[in-house]
C-alpha angles and dihedrals in degrees: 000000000000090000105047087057100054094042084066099037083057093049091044089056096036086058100047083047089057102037076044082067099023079066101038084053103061107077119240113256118272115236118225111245090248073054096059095042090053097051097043087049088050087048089054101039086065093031098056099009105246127189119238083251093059096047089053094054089038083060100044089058091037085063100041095056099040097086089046089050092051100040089057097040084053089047085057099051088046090060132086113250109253094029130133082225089059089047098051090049088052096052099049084049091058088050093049091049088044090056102045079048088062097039076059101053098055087055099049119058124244094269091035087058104038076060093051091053089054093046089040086051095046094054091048086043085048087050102043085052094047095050077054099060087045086056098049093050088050093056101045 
């Protein structure tokens, strides 16, 4: 009888073992970029209490910089790394993010938009320390 019930106490943690893979493998879904929009507009909407007005006008420059975005971020991946091809895309992706900043900013009030920066400063905090993580494991 001891056994028996280790034998399926084995299997039963043998299959959770497997299904726990089985789940880690499949990749999450990938949001479409109107997707994105929508979510991160719905995040910032709690986060700094937006109107509906000022969503829709959030969304309206969040679309029309997203190809811009994109495209530079594309035109810095082509490039080889220490170029002045690489620099310069760099640089026309950080005007394009200063200007959609300041699109931002006539839409937010001044409060709204003091709150945006601090959210803005703690997710590229949460990233550099995660890059940081992913460092650190790479070197072990």
């Amino acid at each position: 009888m001891k056994i028996k019930n280790l034998f399926i106490a084995l299997l039963f943690g043998v299959s959770l073992i497997i299904s726990g893979v089985a789940v880690a493998q499949t990749p999450p879904p990938s949001l479409t970029p109107e997707q994105k929009i929508e979510k991160r507009l719905a995040h910032e909407q709690k986060r700094l209490g937006l109107t509906d007005q000022q969503v829709d006008q959030l969304k309206t420059i969040l679309e029309q910089n997203q190809q811009k975005i994109q495209a530079d971020r594309q035109a810095i991946q082509a490039a080889p790394e220490g170029t002045p091809a690489r620099k310069d895309a760099r640089k026309q992706l950080w005007a394009d993010q200063k200007t959609r900043a300041e699109q931002f900013k006539s839409v937010l009030t001044p409060e709204q938009y003091r709150r945006f920066k601090v959210m803005r400063i703690a997710e590229l905090e949460r990233r550099e320390r995660r890059l940081e993580r992913q460092e650190n494991r790479l070197m072990k």
